[in-house]
N, CA, C and O of each residue as an XYZ file, in Angstrom:
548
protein
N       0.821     -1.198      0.000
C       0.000      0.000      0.000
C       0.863      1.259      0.000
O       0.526      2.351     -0.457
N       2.280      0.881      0.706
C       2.996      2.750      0.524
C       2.906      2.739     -0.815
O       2.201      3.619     -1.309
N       3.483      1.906     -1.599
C       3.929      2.061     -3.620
C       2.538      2.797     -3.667
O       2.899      3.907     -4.058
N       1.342      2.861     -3.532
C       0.523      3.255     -3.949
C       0.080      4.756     -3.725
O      -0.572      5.551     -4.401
N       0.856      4.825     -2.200
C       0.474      6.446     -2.118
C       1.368      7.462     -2.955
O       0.875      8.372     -3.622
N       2.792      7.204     -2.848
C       3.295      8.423     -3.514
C       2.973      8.477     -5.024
O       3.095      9.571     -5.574
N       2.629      7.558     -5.653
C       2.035      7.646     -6.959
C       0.779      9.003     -7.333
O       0.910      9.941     -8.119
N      -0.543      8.616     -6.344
C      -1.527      9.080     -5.706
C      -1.007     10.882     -6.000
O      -1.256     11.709     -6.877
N      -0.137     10.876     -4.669
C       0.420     11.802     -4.183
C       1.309     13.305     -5.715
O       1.381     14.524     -5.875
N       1.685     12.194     -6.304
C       2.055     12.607     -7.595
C       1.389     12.766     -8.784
O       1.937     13.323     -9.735
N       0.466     12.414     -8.831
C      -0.771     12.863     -9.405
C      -1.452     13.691     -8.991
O      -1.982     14.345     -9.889
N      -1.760     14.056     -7.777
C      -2.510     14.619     -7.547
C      -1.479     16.226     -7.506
O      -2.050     17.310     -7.623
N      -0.046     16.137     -7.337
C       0.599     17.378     -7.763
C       0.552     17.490     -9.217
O      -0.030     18.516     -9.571
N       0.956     16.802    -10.118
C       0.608     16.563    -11.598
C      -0.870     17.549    -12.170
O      -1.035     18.460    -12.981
N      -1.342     17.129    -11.668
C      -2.729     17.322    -11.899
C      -3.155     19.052    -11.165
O      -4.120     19.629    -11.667
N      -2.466     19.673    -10.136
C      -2.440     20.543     -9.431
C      -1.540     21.709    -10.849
O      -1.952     22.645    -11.535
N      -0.658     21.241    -10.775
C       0.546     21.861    -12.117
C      -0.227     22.443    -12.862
O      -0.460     23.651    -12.878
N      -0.842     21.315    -13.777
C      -1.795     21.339    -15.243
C      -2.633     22.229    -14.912
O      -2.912     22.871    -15.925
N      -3.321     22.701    -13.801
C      -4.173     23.436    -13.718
C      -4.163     24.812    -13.571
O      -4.992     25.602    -14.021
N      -2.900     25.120    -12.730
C      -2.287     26.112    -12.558
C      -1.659     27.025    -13.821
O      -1.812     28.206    -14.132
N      -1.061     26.178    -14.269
C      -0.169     26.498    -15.622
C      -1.785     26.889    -16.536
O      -1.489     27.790    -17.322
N      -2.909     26.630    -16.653
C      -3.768     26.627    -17.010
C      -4.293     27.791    -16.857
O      -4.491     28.400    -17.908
N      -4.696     28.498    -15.537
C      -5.079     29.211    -15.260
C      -4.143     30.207    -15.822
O      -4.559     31.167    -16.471
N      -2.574     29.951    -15.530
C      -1.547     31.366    -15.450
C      -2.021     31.888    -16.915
O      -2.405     33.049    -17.059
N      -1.967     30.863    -18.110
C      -2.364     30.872    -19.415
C      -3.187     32.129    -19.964
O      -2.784     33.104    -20.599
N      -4.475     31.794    -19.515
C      -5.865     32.128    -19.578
C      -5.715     33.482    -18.873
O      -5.676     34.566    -19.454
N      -5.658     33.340    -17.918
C      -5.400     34.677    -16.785
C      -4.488     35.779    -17.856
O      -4.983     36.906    -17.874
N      -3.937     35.702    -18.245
C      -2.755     36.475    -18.632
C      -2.962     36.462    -20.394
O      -1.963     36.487    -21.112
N      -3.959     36.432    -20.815
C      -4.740     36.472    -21.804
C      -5.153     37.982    -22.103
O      -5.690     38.505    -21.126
N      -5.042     38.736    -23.118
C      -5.524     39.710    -22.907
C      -6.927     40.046    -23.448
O      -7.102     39.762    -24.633
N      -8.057     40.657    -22.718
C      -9.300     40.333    -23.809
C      -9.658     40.993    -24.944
O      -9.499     42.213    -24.897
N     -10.240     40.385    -26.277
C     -10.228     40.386    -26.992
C     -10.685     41.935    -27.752
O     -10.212     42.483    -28.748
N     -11.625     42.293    -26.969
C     -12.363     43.092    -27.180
C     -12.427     43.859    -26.222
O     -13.489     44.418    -25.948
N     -11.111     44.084    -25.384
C     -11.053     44.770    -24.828
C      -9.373     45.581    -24.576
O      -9.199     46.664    -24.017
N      -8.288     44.680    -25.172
C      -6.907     45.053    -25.290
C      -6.798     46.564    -26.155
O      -7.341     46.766    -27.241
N      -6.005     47.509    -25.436
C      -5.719     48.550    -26.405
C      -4.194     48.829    -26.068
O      -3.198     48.106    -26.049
N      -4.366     49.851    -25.870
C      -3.132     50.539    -25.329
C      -3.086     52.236    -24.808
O      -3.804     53.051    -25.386
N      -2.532     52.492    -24.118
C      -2.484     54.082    -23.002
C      -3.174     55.024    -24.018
O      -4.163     55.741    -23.864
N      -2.311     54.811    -25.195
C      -2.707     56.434    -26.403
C      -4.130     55.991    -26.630
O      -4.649     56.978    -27.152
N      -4.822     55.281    -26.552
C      -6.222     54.672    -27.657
C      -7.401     54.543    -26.750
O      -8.555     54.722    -27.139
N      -6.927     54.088    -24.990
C      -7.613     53.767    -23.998
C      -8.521     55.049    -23.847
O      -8.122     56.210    -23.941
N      -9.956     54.591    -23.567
C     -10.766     55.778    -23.589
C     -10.603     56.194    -21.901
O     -11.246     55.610    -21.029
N      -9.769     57.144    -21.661
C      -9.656     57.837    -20.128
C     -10.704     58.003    -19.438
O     -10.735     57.935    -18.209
N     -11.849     58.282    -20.319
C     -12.874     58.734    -19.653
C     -13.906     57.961    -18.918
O     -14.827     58.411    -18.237
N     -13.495     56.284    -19.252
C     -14.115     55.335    -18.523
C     -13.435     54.726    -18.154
O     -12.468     55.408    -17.813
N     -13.191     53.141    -17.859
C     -12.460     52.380    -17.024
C     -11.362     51.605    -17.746
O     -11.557     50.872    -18.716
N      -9.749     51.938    -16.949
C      -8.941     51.024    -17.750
C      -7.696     50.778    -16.881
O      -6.905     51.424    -16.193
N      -7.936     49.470    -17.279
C      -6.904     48.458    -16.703
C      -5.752     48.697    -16.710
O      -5.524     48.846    -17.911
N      -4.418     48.907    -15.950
C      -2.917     48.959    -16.287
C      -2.847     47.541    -15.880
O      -3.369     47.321    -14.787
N      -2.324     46.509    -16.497
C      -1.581     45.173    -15.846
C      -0.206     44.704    -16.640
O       0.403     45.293    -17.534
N       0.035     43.595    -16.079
C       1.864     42.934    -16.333
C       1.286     41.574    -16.413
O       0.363     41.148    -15.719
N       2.021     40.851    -17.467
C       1.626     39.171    -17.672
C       2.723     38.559    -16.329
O       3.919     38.807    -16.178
N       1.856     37.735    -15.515
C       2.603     37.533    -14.384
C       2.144     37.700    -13.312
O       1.866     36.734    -12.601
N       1.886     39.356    -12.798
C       1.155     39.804    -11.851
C      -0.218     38.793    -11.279
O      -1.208     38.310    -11.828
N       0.424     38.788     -9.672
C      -1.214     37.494     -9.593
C      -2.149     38.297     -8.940
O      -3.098     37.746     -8.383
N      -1.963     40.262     -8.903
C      -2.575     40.760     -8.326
C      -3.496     41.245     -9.756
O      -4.714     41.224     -9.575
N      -3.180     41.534    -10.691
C      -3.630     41.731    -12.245
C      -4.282     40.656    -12.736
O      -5.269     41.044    -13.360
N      -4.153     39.184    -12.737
C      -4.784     38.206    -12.900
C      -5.941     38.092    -12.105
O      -7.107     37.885    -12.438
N      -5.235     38.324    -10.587
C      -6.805     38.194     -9.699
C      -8.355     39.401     -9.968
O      -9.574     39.288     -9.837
N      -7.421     40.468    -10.384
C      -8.669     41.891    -10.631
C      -9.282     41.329    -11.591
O     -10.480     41.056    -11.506
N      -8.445     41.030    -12.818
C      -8.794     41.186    -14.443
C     -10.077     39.556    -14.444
O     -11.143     39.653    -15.051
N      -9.708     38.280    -13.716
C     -10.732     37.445    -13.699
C     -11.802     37.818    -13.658
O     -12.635     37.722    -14.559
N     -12.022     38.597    -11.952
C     -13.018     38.637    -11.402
C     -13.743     39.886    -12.165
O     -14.964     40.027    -12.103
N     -12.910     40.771    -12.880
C     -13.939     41.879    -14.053
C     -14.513     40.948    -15.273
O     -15.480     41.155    -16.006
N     -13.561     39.817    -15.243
C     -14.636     39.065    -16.523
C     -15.637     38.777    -16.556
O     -16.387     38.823    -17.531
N     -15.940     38.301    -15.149
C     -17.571     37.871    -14.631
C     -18.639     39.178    -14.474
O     -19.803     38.954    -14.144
N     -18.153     40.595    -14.740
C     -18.912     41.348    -14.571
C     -19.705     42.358    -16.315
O     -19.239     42.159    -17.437
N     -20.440     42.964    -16.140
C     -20.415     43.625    -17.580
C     -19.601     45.017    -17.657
O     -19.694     45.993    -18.401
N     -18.797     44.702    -16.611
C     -18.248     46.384    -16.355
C     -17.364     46.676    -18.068
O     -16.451     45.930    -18.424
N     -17.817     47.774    -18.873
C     -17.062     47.552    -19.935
C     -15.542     48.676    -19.628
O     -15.415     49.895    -19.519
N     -14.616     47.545    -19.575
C     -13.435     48.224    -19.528
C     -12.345     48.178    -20.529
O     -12.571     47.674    -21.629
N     -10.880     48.789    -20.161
C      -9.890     48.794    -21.398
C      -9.025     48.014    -20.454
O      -8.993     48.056    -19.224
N      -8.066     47.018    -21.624
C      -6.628     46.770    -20.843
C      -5.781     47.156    -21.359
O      -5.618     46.966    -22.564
N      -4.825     47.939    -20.497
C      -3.390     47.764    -21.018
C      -1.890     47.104    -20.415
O      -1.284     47.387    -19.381
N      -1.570     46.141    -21.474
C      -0.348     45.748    -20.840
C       0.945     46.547    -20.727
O       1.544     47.007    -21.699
N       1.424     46.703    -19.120
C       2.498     48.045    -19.472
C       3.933     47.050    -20.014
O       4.890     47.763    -20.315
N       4.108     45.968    -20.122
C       5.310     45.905    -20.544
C       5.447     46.025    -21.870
O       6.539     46.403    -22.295
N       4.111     45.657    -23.021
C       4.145     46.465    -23.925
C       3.632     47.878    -25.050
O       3.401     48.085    -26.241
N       3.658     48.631    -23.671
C       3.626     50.316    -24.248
C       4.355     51.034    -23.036
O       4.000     51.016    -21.857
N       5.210     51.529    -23.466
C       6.133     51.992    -22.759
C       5.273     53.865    -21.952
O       5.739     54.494    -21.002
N       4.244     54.168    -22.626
C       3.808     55.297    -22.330
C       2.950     55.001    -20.940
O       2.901     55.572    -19.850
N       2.270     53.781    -21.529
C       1.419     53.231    -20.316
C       2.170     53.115    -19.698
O       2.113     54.128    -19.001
N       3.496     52.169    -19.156
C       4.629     52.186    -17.948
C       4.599     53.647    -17.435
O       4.325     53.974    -16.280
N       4.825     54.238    -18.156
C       5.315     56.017    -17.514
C       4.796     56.586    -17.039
O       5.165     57.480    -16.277
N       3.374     56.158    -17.420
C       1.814     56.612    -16.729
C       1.726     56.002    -15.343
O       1.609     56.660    -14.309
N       1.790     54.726    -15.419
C       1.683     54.109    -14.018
C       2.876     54.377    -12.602
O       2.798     54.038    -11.421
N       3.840     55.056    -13.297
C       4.825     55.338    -12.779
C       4.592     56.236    -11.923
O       4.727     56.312    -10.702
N       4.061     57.200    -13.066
C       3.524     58.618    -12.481
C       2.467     58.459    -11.155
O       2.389     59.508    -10.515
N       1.771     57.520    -10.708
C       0.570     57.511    -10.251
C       1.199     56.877     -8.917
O       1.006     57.368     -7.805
N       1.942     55.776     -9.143
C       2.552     55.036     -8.386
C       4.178     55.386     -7.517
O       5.036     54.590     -7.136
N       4.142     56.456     -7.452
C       5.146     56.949     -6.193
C       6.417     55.912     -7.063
O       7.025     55.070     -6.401
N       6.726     56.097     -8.635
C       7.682     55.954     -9.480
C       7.756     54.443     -9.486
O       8.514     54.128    -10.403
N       7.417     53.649     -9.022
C       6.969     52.155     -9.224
C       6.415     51.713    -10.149
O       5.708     52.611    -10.605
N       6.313     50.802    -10.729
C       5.277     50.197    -11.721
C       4.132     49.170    -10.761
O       3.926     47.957    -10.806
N       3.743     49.876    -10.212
C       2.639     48.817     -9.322
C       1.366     48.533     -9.746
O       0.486     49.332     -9.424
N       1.119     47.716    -10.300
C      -0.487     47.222    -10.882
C      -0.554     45.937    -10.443
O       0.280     45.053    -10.247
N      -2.211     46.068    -10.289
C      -2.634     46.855    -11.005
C      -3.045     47.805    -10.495
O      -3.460     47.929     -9.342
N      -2.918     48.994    -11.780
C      -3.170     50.076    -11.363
C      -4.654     50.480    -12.341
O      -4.808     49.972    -13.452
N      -5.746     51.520    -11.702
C      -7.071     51.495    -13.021
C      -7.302     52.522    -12.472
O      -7.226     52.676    -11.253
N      -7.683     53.559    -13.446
C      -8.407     55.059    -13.722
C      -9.739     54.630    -13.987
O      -9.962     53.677    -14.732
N     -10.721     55.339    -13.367
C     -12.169     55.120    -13.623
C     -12.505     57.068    -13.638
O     -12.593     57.899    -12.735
N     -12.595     57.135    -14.943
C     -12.813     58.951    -15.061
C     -11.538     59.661    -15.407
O     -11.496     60.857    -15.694
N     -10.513     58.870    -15.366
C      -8.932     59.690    -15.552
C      -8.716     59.685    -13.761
O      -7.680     60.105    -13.247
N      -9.578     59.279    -13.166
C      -8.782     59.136    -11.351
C      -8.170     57.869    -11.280
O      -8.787     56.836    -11.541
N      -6.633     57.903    -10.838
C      -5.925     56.400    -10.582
C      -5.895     56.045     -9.040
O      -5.673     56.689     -8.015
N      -6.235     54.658     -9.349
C      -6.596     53.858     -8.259
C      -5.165     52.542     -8.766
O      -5.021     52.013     -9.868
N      -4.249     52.336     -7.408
C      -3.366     51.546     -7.471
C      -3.896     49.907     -6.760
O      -4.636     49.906     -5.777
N      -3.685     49.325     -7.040
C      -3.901     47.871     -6.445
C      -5.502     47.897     -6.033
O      -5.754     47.654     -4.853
N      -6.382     48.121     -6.753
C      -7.529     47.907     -6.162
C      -8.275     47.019     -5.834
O      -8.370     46.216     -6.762
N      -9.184     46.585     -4.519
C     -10.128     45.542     -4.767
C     -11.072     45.603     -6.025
O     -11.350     46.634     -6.638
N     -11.512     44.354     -6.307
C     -13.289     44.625     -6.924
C     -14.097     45.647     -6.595
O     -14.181     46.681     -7.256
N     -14.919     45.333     -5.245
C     -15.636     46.056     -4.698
C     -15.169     47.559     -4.584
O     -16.004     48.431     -4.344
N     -13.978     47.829     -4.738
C     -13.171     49.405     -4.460
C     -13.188     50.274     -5.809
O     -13.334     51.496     -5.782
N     -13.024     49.532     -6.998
C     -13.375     49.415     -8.519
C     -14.762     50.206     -8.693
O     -15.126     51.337     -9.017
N     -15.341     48.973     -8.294
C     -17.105     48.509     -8.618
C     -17.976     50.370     -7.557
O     -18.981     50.993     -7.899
N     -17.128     50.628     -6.463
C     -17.853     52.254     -5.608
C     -17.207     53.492     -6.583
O     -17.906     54.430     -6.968
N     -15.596     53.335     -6.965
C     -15.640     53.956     -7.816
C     -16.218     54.340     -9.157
O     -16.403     55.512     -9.485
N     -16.476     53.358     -9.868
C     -17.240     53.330    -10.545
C     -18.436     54.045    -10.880
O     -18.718     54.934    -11.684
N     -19.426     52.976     -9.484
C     -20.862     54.193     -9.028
C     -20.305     55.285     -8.824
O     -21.186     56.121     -8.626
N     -19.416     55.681     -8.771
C     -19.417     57.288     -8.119
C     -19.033     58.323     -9.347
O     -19.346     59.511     -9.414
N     -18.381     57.663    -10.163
C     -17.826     58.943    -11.363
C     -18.436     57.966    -12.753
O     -18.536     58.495    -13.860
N     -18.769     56.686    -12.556
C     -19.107     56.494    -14.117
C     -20.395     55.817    -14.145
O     -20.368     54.899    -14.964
N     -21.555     55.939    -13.529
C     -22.684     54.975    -13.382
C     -22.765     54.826    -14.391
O     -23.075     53.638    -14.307
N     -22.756     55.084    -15.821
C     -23.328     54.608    -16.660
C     -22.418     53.287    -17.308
O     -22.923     52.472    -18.080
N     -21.276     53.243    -16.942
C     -21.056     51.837    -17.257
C     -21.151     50.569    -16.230
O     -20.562     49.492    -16.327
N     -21.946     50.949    -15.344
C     -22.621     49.698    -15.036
C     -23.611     48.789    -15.433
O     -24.277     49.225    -16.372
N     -23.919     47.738    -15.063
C     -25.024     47.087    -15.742
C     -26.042     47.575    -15.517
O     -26.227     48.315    -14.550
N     -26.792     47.310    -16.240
C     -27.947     47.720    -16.137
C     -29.427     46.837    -15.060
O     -29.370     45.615    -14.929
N     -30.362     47.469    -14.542
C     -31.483     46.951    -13.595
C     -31.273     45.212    -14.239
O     -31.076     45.013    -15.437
N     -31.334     44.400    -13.507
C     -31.860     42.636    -14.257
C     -30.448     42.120    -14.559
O     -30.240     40.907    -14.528
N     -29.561     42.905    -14.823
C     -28.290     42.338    -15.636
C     -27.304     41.674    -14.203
O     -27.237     42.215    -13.099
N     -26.679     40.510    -14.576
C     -25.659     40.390    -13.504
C     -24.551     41.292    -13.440
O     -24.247     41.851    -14.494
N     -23.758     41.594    -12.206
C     -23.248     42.248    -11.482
C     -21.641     41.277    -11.405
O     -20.724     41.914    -10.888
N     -21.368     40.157    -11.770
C     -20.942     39.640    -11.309
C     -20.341     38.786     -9.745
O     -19.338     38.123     -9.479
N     -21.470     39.200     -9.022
C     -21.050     38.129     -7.633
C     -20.208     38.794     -7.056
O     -19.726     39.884     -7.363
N     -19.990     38.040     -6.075
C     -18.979     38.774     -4.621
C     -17.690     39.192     -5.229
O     -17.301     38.588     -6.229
N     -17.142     39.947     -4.839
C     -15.827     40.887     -5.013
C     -14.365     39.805     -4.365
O     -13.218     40.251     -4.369
């Protein structure tokens, strides 16, 4: 019966890997219909600064997928203007994620911290009465 556990045991890390590596994948995806870049990003509503990697950018950018919030991404490692921007905001750091909702920057934000800003300078890109919200923050 030991031969049998570390096998088990190794599969079940195997299988932990595949999933991970899976997620990092996907996560770090940029969306389709939503990738731009700093010069093109409409300021005046909501947009993403992130880094492929970041598990604080992966964790925001998921949990906005589940919502209808319509936003922009930009990746700063490739637009160097966007880096300079986030720089600026970020006490000369590149810390993201970083997201403007109105042209106001917000560094490392929760969901829910997003989702008040939001209501507060852009109601109209929220969903609408009936529409999901996407779920807990």
């Amino acid at each position: 019966m030991s031969s049998v556990f570390p096998s088990a045991l190794s599969m079940i890390a195997i299988s932990f890997l595949v999933l991970y590596a899976a997620w990092m994948i996907i996560a770090n995806l940029p969306r389709r219909d939503r990738a731009t870049s700093h010069a093109l990003a409409d300021r005046t509503g909501v947009v993403v600064y992130w880094r492929p990697g970041c598990k604080y950018c992966m964790r925001l950018r998921m949990r906005l997928r589940f919502t209808r919030l319509r936003h922009a991404e930009v990746n700063i490692w490739r637009d160097p203007e966007a880096a300079a921007f986030v720089r600026s905001v970020a006490d000369g750091n590149e810390t993201v994620p970083t997201v403007t909702v109105a042209g106001k920057a917000m560094v490392n934000p929760s969901k829910p911290q997003l989702l008040e800003a939001v209501t507060m300078y852009t109601p109209h890109l929220l969903p609408g009465p009936g529409e999901p919200t996407g779920g807990r923050g």
